[in-house]
mmJSON file of the N, C-alpha and C atoms, coordinates in Angstrom:
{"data_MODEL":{"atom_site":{
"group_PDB":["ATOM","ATOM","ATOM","ATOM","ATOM","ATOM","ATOM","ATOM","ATOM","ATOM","ATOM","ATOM","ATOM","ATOM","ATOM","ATOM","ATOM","ATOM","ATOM","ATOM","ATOM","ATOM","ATOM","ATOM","ATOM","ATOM","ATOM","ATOM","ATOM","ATOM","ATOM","ATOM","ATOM","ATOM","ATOM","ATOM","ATOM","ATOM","ATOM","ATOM","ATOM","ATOM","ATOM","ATOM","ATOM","ATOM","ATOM","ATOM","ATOM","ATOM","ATOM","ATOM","ATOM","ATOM","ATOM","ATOM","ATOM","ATOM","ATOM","ATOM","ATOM","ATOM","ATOM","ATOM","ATOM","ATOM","ATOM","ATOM","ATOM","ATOM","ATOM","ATOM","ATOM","ATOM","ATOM","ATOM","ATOM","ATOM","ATOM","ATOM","ATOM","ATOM","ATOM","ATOM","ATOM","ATOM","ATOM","ATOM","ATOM","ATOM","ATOM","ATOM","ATOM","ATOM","ATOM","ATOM","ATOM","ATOM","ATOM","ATOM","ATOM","ATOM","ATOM","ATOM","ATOM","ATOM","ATOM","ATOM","ATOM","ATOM","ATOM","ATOM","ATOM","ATOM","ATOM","ATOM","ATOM","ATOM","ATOM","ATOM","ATOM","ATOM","ATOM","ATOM","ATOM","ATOM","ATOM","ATOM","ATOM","ATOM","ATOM","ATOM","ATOM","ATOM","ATOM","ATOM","ATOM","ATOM","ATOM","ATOM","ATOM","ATOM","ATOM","ATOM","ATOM","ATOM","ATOM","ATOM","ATOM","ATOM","ATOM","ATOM","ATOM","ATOM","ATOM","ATOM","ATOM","ATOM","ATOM","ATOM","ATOM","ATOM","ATOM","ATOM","ATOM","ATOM","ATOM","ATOM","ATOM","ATOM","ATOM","ATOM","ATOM","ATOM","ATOM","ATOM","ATOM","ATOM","ATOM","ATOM","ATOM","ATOM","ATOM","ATOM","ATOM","ATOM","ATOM","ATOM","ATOM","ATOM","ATOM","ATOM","ATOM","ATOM","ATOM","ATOM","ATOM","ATOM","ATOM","ATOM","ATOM","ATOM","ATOM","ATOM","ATOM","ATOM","ATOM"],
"id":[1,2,3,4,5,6,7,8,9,10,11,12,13,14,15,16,17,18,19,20,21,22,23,24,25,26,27,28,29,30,31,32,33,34,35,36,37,38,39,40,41,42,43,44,45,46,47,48,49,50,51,52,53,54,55,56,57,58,59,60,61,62,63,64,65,66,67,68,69,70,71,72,73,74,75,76,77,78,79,80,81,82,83,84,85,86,87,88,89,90,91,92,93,94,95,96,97,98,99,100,101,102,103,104,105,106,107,108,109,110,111,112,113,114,115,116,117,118,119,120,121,122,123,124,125,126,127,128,129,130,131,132,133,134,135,136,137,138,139,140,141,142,143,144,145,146,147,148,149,150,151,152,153,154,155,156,157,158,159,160,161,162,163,164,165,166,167,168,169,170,171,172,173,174,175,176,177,178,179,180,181,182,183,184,185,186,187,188,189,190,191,192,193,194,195,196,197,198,199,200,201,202,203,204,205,206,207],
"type_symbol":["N","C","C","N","C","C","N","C","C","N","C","C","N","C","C","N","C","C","N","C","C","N","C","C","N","C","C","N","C","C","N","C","C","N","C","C","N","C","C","N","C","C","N","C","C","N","C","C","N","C","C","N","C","C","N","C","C","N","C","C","N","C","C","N","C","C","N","C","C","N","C","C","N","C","C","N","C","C","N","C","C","N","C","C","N","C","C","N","C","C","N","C","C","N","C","C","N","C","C","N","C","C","N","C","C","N","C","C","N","C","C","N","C","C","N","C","C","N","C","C","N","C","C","N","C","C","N","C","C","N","C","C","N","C","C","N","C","C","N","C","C","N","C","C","N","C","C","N","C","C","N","C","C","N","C","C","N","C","C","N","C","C","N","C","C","N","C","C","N","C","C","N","C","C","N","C","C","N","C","C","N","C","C","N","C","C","N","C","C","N","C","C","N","C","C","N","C","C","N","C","C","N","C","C","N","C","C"],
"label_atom_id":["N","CA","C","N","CA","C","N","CA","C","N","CA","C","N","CA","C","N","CA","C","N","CA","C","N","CA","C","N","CA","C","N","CA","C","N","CA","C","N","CA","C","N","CA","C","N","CA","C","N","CA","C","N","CA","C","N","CA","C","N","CA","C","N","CA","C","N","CA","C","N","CA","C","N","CA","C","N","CA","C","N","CA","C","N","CA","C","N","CA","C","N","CA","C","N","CA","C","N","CA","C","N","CA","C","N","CA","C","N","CA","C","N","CA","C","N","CA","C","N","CA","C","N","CA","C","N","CA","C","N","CA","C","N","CA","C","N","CA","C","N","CA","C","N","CA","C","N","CA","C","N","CA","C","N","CA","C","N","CA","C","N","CA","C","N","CA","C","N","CA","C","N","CA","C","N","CA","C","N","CA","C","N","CA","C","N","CA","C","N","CA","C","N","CA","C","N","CA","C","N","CA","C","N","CA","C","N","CA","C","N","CA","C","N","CA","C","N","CA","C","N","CA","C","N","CA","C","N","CA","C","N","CA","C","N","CA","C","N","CA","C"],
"label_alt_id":[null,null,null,null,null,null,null,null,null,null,null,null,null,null,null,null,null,null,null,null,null,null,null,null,null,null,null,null,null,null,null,null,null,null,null,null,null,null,null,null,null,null,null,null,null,null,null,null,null,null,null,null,null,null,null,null,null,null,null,null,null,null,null,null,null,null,null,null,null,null,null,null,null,null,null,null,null,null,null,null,null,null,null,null,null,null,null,null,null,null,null,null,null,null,null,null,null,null,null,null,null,null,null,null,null,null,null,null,null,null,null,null,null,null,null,null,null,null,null,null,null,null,null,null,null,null,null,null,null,null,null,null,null,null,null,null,null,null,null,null,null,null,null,null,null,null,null,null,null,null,null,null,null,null,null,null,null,null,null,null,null,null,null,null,null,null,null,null,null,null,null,null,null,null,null,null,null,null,null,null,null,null,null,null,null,null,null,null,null,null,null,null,null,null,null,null,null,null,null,null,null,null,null,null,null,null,null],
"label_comp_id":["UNK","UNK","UNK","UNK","UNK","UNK","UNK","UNK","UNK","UNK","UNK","UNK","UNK","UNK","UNK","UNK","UNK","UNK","UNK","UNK","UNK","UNK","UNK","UNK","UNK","UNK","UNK","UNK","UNK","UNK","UNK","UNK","UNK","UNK","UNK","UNK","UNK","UNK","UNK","UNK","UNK","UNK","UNK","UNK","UNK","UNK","UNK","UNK","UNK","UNK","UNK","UNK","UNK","UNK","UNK","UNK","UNK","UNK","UNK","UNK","UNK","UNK","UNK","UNK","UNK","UNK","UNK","UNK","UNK","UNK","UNK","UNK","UNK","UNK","UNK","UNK","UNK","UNK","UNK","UNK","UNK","UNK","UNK","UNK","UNK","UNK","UNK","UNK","UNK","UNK","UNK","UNK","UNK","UNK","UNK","UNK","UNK","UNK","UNK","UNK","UNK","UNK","UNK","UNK","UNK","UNK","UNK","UNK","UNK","UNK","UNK","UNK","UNK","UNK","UNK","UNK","UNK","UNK","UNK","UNK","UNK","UNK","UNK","UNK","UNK","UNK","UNK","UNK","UNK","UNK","UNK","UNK","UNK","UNK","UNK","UNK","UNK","UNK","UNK","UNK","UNK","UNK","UNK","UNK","UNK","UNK","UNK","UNK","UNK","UNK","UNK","UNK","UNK","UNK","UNK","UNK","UNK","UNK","UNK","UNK","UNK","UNK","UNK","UNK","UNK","UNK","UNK","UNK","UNK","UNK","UNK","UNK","UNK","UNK","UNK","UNK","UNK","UNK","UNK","UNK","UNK","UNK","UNK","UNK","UNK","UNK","UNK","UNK","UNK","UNK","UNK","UNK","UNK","UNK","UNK","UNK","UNK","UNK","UNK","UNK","UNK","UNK","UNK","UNK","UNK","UNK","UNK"],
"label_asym_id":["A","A","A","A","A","A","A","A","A","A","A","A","A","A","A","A","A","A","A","A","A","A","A","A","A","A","A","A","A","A","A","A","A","A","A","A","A","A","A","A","A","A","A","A","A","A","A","A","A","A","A","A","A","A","A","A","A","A","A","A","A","A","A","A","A","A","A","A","A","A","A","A","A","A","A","A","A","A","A","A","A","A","A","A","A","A","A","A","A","A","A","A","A","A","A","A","A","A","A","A","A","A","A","A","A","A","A","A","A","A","A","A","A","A","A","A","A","A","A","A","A","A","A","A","A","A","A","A","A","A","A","A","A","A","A","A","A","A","A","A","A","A","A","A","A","A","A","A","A","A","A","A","A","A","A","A","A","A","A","A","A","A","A","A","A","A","A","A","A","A","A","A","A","A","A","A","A","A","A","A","A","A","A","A","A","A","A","A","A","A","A","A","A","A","A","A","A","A","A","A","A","A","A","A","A","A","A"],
"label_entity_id":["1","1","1","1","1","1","1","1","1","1","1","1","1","1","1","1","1","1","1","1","1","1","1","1","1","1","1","1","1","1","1","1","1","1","1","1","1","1","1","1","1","1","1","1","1","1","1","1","1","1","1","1","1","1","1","1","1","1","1","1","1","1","1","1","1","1","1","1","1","1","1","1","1","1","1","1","1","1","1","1","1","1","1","1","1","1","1","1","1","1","1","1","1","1","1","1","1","1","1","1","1","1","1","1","1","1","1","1","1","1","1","1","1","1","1","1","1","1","1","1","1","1","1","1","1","1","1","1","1","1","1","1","1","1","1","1","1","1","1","1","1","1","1","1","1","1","1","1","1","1","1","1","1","1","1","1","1","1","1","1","1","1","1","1","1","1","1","1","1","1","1","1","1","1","1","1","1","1","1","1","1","1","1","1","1","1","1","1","1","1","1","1","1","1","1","1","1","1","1","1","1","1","1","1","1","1","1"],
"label_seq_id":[1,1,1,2,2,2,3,3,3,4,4,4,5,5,5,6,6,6,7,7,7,8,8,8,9,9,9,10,10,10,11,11,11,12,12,12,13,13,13,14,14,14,15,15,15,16,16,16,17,17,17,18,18,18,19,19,19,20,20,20,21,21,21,22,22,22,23,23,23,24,24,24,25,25,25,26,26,26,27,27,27,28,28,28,29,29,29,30,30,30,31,31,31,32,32,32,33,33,33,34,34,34,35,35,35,36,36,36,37,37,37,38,38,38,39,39,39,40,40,40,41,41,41,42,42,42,43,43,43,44,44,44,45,45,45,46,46,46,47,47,47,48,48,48,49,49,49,50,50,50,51,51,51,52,52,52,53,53,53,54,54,54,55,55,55,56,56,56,57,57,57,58,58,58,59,59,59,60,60,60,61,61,61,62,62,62,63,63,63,64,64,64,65,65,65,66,66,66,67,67,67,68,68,68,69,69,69],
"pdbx_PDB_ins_code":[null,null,null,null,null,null,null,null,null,null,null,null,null,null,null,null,null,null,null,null,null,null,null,null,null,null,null,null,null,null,null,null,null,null,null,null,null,null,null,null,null,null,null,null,null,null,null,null,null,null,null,null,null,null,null,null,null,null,null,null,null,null,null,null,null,null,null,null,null,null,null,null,null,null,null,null,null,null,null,null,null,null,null,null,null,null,null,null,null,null,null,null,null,null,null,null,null,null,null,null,null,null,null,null,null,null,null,null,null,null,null,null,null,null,null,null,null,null,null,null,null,null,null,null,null,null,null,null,null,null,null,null,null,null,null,null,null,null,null,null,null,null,null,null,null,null,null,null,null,null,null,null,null,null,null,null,null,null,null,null,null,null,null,null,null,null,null,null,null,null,null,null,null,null,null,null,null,null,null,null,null,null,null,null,null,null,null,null,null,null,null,null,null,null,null,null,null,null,null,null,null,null,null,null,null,null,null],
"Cartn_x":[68.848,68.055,66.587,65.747,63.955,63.673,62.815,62.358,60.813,60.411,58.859,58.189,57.251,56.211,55.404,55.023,54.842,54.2,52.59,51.94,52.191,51.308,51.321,50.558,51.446,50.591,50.646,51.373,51.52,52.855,53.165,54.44,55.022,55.862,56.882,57.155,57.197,57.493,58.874,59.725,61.184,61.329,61.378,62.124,60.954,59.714,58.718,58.619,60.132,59.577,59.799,59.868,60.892,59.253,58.853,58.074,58.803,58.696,58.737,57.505,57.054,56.186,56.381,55.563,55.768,54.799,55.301,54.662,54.113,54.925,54.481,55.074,55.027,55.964,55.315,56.873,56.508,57.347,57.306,58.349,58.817,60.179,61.498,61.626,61.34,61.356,60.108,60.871,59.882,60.051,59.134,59.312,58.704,60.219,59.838,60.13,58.961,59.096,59.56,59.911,60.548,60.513,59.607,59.152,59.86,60.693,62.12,62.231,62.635,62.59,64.077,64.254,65.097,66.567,66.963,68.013,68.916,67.968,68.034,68.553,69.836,70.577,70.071,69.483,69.076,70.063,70.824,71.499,71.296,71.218,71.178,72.736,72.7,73.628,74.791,74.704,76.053,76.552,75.47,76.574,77.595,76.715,77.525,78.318,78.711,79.375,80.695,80.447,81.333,81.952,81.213,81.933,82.846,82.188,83.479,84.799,84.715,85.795,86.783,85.902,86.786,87.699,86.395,87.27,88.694,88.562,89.77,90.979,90.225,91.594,91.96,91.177,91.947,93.037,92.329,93.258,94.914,94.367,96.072,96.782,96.137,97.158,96.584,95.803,95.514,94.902,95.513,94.504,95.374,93.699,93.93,93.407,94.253,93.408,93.501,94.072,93.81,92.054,91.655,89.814,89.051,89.697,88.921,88.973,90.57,90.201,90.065],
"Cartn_y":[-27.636,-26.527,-26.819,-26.845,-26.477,-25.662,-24.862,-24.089,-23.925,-23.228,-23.351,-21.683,-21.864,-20.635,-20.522,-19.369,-18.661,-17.715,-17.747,-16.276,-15.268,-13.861,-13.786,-13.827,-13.783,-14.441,-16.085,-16.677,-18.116,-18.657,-19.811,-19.831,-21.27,-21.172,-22.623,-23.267,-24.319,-24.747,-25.222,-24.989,-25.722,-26.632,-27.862,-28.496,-28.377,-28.27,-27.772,-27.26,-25.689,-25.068,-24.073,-23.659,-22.431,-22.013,-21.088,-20.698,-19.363,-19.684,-18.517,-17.854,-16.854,-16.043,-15.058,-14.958,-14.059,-13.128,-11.412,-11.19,-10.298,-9.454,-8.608,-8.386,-7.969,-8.278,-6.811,-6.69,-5.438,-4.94,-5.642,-5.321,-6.46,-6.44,-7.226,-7.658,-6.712,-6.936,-8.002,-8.579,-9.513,-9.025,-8.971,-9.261,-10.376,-10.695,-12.008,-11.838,-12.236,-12.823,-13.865,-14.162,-15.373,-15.907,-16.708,-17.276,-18.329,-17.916,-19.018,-19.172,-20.318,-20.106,-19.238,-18.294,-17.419,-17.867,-19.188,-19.613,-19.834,-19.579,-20.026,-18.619,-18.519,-17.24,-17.381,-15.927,-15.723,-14.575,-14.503,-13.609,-13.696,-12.266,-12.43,-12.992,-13.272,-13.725,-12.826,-11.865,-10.79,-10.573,-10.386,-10.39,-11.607,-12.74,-13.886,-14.641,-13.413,-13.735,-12.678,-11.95,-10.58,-11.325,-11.54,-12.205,-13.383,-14.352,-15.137,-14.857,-13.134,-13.371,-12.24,-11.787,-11.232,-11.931,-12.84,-14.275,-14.721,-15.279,-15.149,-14.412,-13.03,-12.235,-12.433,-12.5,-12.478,-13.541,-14.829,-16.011,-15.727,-15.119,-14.615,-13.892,-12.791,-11.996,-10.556,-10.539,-9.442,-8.461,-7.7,-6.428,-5.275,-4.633,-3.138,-2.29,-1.63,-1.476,0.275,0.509,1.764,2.045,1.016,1.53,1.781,0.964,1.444,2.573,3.169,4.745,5.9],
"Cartn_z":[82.526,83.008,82.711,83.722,83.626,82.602,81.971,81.883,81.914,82.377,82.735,82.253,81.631,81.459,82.566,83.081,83.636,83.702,84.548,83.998,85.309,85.183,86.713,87.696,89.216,90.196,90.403,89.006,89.339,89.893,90.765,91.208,91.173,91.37,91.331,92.783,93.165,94.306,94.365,95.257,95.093,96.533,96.621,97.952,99.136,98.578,99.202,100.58,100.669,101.391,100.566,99.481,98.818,97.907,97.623,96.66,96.081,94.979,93.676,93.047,92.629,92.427,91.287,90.204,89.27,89.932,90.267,90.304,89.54,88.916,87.654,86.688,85.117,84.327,83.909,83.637,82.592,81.459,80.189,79.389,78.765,79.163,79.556,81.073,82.109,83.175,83.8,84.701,86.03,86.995,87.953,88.957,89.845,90.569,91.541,93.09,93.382,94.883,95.189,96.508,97.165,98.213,98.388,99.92,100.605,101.641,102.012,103.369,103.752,105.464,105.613,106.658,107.126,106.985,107.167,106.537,105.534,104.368,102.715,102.388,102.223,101.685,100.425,99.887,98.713,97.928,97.182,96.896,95.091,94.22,92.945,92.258,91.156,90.494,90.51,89.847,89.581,90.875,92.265,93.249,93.972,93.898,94.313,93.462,91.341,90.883,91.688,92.104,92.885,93.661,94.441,96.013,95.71,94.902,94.584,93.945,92.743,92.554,93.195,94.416,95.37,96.219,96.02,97.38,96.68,95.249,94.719,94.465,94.462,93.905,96.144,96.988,98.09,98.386,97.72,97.948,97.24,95.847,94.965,95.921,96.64,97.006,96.184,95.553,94.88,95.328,96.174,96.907,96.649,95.978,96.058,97.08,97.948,98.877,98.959,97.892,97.777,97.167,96.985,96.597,97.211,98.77,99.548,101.058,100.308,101.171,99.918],
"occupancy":[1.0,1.0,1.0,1.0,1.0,1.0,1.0,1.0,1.0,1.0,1.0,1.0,1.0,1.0,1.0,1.0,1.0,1.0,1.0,1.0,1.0,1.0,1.0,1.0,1.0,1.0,1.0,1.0,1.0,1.0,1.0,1.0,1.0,1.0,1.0,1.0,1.0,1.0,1.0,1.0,1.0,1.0,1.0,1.0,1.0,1.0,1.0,1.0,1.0,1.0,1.0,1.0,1.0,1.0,1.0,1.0,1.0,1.0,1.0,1.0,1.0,1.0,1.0,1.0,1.0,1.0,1.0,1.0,1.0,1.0,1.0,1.0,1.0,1.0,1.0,1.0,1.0,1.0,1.0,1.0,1.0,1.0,1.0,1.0,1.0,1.0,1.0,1.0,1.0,1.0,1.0,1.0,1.0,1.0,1.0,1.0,1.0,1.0,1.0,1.0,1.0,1.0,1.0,1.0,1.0,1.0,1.0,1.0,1.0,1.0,1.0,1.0,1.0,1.0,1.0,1.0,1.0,1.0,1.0,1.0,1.0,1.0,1.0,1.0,1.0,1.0,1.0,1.0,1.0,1.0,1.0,1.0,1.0,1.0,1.0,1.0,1.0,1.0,1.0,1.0,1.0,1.0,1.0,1.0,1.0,1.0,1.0,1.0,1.0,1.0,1.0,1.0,1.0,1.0,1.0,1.0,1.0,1.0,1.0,1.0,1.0,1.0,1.0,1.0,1.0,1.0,1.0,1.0,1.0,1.0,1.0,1.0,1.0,1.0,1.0,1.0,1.0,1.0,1.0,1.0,1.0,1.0,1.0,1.0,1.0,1.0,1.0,1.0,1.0,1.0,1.0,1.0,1.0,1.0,1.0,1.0,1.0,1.0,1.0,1.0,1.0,1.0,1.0,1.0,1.0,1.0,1.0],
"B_iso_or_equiv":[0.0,0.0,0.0,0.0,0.0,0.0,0.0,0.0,0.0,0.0,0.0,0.0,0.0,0.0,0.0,0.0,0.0,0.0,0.0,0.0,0.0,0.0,0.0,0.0,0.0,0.0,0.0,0.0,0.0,0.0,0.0,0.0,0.0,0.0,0.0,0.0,0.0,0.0,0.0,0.0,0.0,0.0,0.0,0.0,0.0,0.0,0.0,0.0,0.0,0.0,0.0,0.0,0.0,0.0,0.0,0.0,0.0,0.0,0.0,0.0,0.0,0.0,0.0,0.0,0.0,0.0,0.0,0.0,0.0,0.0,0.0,0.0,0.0,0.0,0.0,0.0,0.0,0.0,0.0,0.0,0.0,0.0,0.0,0.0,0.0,0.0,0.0,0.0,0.0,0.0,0.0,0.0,0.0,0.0,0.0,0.0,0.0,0.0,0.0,0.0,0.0,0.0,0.0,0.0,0.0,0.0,0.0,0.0,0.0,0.0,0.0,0.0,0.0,0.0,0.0,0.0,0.0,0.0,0.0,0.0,0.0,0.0,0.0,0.0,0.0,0.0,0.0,0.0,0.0,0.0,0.0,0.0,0.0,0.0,0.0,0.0,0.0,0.0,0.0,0.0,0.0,0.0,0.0,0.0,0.0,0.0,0.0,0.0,0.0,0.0,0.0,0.0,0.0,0.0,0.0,0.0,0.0,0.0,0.0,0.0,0.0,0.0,0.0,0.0,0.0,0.0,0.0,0.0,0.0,0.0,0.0,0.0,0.0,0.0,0.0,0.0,0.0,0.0,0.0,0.0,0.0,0.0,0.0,0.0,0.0,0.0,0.0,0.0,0.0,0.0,0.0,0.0,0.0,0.0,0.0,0.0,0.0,0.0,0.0,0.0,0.0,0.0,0.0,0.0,0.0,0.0,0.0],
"pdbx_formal_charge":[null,null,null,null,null,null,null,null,null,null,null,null,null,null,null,null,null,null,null,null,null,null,null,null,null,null,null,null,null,null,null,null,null,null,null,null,null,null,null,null,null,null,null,null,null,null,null,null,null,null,null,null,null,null,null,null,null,null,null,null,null,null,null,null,null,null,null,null,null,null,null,null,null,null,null,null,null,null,null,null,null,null,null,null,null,null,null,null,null,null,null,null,null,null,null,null,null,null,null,null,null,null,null,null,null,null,null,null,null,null,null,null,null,null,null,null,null,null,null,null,null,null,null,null,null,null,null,null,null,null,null,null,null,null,null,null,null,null,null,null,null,null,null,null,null,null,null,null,null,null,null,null,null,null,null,null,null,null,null,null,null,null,null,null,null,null,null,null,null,null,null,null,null,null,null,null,null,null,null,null,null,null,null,null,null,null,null,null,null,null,null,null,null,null,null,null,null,null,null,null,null,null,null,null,null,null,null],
"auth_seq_id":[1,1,1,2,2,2,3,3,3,4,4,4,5,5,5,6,6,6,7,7,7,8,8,8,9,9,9,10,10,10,11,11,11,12,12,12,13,13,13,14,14,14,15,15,15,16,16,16,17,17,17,18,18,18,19,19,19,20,20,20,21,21,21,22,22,22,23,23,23,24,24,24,25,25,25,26,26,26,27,27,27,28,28,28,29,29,29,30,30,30,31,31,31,32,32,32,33,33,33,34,34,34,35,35,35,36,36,36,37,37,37,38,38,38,39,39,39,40,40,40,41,41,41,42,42,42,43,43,43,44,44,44,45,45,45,46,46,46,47,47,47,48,48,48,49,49,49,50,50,50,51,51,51,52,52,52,53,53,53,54,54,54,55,55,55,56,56,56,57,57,57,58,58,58,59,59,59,60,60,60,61,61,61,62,62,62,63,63,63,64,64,64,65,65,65,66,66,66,67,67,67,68,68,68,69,69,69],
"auth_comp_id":["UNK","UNK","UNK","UNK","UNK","UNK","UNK","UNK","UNK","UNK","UNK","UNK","UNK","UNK","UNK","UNK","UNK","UNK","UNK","UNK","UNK","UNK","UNK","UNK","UNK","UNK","UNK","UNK","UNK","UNK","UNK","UNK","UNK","UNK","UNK","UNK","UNK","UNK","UNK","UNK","UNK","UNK","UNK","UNK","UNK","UNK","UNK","UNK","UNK","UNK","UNK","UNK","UNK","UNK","UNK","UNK","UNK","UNK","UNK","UNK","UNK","UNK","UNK","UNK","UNK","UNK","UNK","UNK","UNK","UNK","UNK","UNK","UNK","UNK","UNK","UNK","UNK","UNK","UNK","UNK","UNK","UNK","UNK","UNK","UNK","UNK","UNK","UNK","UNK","UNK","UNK","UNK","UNK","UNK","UNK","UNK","UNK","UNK","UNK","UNK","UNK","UNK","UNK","UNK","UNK","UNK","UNK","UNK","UNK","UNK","UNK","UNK","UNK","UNK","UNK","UNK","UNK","UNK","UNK","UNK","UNK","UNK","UNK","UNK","UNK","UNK","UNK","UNK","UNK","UNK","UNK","UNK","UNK","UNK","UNK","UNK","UNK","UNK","UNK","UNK","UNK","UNK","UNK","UNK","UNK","UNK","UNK","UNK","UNK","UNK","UNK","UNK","UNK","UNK","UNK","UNK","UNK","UNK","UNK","UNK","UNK","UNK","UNK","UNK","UNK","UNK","UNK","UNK","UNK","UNK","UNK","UNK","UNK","UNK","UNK","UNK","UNK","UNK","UNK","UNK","UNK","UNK","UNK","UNK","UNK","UNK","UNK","UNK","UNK","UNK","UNK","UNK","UNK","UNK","UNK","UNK","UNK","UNK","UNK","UNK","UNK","UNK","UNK","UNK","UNK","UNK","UNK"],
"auth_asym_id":["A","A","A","A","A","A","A","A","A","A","A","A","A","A","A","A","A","A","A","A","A","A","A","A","A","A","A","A","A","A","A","A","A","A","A","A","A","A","A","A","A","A","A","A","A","A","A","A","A","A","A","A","A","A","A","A","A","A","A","A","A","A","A","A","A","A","A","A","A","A","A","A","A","A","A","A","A","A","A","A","A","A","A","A","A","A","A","A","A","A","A","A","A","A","A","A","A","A","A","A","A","A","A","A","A","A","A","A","A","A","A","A","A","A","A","A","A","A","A","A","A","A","A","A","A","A","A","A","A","A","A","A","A","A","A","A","A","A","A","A","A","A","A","A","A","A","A","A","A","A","A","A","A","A","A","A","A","A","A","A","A","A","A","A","A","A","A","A","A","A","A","A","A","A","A","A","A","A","A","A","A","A","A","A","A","A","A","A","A","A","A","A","A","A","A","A","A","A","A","A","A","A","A","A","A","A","A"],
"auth_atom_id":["N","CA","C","N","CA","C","N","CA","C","N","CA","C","N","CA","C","N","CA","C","N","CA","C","N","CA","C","N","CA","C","N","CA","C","N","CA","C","N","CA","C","N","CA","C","N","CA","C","N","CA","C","N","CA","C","N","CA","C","N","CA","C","N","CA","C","N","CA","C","N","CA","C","N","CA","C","N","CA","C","N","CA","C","N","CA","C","N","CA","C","N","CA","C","N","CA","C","N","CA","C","N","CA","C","N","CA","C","N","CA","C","N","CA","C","N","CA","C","N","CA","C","N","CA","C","N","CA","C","N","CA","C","N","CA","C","N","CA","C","N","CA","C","N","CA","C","N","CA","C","N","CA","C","N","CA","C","N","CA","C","N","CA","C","N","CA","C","N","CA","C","N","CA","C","N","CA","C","N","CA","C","N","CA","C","N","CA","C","N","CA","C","N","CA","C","N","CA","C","N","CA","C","N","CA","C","N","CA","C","N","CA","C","N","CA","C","N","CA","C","N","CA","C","N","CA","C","N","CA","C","N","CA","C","N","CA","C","N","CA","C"],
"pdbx_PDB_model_num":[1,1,1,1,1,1,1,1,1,1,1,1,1,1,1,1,1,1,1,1,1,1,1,1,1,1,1,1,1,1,1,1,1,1,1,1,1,1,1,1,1,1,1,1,1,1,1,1,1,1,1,1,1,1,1,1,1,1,1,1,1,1,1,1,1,1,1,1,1,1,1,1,1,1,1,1,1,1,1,1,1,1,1,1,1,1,1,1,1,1,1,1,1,1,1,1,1,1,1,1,1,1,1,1,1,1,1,1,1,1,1,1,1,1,1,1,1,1,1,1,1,1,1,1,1,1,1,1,1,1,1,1,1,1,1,1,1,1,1,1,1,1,1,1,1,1,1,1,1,1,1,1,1,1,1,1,1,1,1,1,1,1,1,1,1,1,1,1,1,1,1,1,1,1,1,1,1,1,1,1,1,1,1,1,1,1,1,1,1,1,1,1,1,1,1,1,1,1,1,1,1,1,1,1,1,1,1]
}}}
C-alpha cells in the first residue's frame, strides 16, 4: 500500500487519467473528489463489499426473498 500525505486542494494522479482531490477535511472526516473518464466505475468499499457477498450468497442458493416484499 502507498501512503501519501495530503493537504487540501492537493491531489493524486492515478493512470494519468484518474485525479483524486482532497477537498476538505473536517475532523476525522475527508472529503474527496474524483475526476474519471465516464467508464471508470467508482463505487465505495462497503458497497462493493455488499454486492459481492450478495453475488455469493446468490451463487449458494441462499435467498431470502422474503426481505424483499
Amino acid at each position: 500500500m502507498l501512503v501519501l500525505t495530503r493537504r487540501r486542494n492537493e491531489s493524486v494522479i492515478l493512470n494519468e487519467n484518474i485525479e483524486i482531490t482532497i477537498l476538505e477535511i473536517d475532523g476525522d472526516q475527508v472529503k474527496v473528489g474524483i475526476k474519471a473518464p465516464k467508464e471508470v466505475e467508482i463505487l465505495r468499499k462497503e458497497i462493493m463489499v455488499k454486492i459481492e457477498e450478495e453475488n455469493m450468497n446468490a451463487l449458494k442458493g441462499n435467498h431470502d426473498l422474503k426481505k424483499f416484499f
